[in-house]
C-alpha positions as CSV (number, residue, x, y, z in Angstrom):
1,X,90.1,93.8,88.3
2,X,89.7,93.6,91.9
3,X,91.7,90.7,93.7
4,X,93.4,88.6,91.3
5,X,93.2,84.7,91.7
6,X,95.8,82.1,91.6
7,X,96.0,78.3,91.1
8,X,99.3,77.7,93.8
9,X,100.4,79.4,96.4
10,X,103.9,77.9,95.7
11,X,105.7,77.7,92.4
12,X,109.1,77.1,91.6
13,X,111.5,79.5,91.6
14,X,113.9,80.9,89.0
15,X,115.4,83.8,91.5
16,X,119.1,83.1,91.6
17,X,119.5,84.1,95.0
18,X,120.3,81.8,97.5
19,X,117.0,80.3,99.6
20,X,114.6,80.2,96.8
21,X,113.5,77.0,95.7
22,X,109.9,77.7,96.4
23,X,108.5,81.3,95.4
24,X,105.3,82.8,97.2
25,X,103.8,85.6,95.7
26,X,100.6,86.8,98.3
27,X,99.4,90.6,96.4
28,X,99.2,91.4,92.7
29,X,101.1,94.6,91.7
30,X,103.1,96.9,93.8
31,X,103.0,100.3,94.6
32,X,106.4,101.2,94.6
33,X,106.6,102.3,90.5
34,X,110.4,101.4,90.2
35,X,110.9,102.4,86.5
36,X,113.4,99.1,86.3
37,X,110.7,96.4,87.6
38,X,111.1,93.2,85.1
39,X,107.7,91.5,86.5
40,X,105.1,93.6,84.0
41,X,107.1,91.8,80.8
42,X,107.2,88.8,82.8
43,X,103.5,88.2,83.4
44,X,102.7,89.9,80.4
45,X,100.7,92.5,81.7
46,X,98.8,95.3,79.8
47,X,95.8,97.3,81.0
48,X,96.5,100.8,80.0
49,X,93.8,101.7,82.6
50,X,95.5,100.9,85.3
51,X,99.3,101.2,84.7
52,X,102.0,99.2,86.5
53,X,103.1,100.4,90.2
54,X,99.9,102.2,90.6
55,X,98.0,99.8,92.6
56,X,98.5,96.5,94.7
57,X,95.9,93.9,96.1
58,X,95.3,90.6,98.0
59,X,95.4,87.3,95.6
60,X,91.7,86.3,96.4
61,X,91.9,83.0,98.9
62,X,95.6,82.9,98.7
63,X,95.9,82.2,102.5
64,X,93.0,79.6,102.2
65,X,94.8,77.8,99.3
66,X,98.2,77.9,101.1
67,X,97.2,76.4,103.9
68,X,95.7,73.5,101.3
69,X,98.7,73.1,99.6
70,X,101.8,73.1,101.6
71,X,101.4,70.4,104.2
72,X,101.0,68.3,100.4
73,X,104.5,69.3,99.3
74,X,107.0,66.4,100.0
75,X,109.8,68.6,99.4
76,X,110.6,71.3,101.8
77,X,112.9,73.5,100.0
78,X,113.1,77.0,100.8
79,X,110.0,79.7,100.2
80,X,111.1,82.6,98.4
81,X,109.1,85.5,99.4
82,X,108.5,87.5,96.8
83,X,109.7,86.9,93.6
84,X,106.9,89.2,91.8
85,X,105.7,91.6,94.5
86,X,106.7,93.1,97.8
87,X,105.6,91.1,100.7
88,X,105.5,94.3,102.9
89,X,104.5,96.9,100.7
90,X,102.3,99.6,102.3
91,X,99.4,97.1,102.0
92,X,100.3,94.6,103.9
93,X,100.3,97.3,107.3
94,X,96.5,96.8,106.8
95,X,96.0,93.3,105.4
96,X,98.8,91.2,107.2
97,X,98.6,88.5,104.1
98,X,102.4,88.5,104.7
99,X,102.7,88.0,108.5
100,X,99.6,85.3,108.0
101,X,101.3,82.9,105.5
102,X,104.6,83.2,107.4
103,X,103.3,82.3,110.4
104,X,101.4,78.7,108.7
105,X,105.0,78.2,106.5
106,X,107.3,78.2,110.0
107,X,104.6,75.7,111.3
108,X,104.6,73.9,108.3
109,X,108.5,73.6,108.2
110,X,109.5,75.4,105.6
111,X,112.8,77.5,105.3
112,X,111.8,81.0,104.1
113,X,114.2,83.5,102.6
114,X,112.1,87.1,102.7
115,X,113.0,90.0,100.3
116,X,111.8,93.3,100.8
117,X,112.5,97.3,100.2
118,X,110.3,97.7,103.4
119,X,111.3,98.0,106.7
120,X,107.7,97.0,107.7
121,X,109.7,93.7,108.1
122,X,110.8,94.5,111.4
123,X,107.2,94.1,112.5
124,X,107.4,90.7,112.0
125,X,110.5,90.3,113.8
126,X,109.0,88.4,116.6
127,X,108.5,85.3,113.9
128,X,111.8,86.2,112.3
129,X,113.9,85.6,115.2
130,X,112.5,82.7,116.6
131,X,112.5,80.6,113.5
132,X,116.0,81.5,111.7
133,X,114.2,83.5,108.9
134,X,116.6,85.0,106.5
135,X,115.7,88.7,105.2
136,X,117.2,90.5,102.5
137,X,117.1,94.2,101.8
138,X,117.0,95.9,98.6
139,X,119.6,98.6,99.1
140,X,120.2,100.2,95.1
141,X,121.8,103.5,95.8
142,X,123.1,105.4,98.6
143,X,122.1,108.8,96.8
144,X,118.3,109.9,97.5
145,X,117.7,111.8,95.0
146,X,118.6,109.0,92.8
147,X,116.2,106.6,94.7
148,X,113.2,109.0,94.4
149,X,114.2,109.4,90.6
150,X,114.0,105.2,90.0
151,X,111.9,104.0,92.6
152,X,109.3,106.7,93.5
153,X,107.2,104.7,95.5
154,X,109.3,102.9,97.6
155,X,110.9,103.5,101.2
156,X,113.8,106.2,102.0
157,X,117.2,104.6,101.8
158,X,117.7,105.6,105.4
159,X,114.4,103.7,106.5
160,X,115.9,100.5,104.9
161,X,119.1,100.6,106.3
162,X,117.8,101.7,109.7
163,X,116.0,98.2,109.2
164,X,119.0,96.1,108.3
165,X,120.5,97.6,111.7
166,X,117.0,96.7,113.5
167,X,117.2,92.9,112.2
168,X,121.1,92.8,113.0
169,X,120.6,94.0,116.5
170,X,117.8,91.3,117.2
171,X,120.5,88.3,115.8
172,X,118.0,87.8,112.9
173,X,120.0,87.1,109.3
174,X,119.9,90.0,107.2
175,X,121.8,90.7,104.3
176,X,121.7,94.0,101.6
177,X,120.7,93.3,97.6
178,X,121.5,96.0,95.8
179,X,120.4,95.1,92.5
180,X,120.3,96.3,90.1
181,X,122.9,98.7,90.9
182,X,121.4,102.2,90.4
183,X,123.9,105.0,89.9
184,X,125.9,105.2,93.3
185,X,128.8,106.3,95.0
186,X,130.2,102.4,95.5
187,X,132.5,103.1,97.7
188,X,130.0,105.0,100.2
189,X,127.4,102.6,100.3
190,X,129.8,99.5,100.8
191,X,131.3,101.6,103.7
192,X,127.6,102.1,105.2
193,X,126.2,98.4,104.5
194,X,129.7,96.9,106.4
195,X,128.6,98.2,109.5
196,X,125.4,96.4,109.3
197,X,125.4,93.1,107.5
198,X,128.7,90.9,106.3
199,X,126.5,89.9,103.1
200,X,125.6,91.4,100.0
201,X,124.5,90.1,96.8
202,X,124.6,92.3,93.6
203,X,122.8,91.7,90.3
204,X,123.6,94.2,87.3
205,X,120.6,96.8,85.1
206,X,118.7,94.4,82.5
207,X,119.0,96.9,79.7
208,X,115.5,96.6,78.3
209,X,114.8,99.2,75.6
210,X,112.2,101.2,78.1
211,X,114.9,101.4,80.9
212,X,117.7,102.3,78.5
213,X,115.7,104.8,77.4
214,X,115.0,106.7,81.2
215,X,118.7,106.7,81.6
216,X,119.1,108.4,78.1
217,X,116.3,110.9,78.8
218,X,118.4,111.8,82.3
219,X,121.9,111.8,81.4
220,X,122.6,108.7,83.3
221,X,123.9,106.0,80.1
222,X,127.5,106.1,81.7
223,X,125.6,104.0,84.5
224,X,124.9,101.4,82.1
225,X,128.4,100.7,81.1
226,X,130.6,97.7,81.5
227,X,133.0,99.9,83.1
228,X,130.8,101.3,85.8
229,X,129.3,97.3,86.6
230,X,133.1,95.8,87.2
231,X,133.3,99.3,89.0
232,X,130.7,98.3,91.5
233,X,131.8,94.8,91.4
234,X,135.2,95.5,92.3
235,X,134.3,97.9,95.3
236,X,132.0,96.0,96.8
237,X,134.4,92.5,96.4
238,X,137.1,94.8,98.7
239,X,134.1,94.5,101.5
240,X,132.3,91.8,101.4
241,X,132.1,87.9,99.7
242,X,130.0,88.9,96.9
243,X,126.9,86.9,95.9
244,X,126.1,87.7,92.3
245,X,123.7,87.1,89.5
């Protein structure tokens, strides 16, 4: 399959985060292979040919069918972006799908809420500033050996924090998701996040059978607990006014 298709650009959201009303979803796949992603089961995908998190393109004419459908919506609630890929995955450097339905959204209106593991965000920072875009970063772990263990194909933890201080230093609202909370040191990553952002939302494992079953396979179940979840909770509540799923 090369270049999936769509019928809207904008669909309503079910993301409990706050500024998602309207999702926008511009590539199909992602490359970063976190062994936790929901969005396979979601869309019900199955091509053992091509396995999930091994490959990422453009949604064929979303930009055209975008730029159709958005001055039509009446209500201007915000865009989500993305609920079922990452906007700035390594892809977008070349494409700039992103940066192009961003820029026709802020002339359309539209509040946008952007959620990313990338700090190619800060490219786009020029748009961002000038328009009062919110940007979220996925922060799951501070430990990098347990980031390269659950997300192999996505940014350093260093490179996205070093963006979160980029987007706070340019006045631009930025906050840190860390969901789902990977296995952590709580107490370390709150201490480094207060430094660059005063909001954090946190959203807790789904323990589907496949991701239970990595943690087994590891020696990581204790980070599926109860215990360890109100653990994180509780730390992070000490730092910050916790926004959780």
């Amino acid at each position: 399959m090369s270049g999936a298709t769509c019928k809207n650009a904008l669909t309503p959201s079910k993301i409990p985060l706050p500024g998602a009303g309207w999702a926008m979803n511009p590539y199909y796949g992602c490359t970063h292979r976190c062994i936790y992603c929901y969005v396979p089961m979601v869309i019900h995908y199955e091509d053992p040919t091509r396995p999930w998190g091994t490959f990422a393109e453009e949604k064929r004419g979303f930009h055209e069918l975008l730029l159709e459908q958005a001055p039509r919506k009446r209500d201007r609630r915000p865009v989500f972006v993305s609920s079922s890929c990452d906007p700035y995955q390594p892809l977008e450097k070349r494409a700039g799908l992103t940066r192009r339905c961003l820029e026709l959204l802020i002339h359309e209106g539209y509040p946008i809420s952007i959620l990313t593991k990338n700090p190619l965000v800060t490219r786009d920072m020029d748009l961002l500033v000038k328009n009062n875009v919110e940007v979220g970063l996925t922060v799951t772990t501070d430990d990098e050996q347990m980031r390269a263990l659950f997300e192999p194909g996505a940014p350093p933890i260093g490179q996205r924090l070093a963006a979160l201080a980029a987007l706070k230093k340019k006045g631009i609202k930025a906050y840190a998701f860390v969901g789902p909370m990977l296995p952590m040191n709580p107490e370390k990553l709150a201490e480094r996040l207060i430094r660059l952002t005063s909001r954090v939302a946190l959203d807790n494992m789904h323990h589907r059978p496949v991701v239970r079953a990595f943690y087994q396979r590891h020696g990581l179940l204790r980070f599926l607990s109860r215990e360890y979840e109100e653990r994180v909770h509780g730390v992070f509540a000490r730092y910050f006014d916790l926004e959780t799923d």
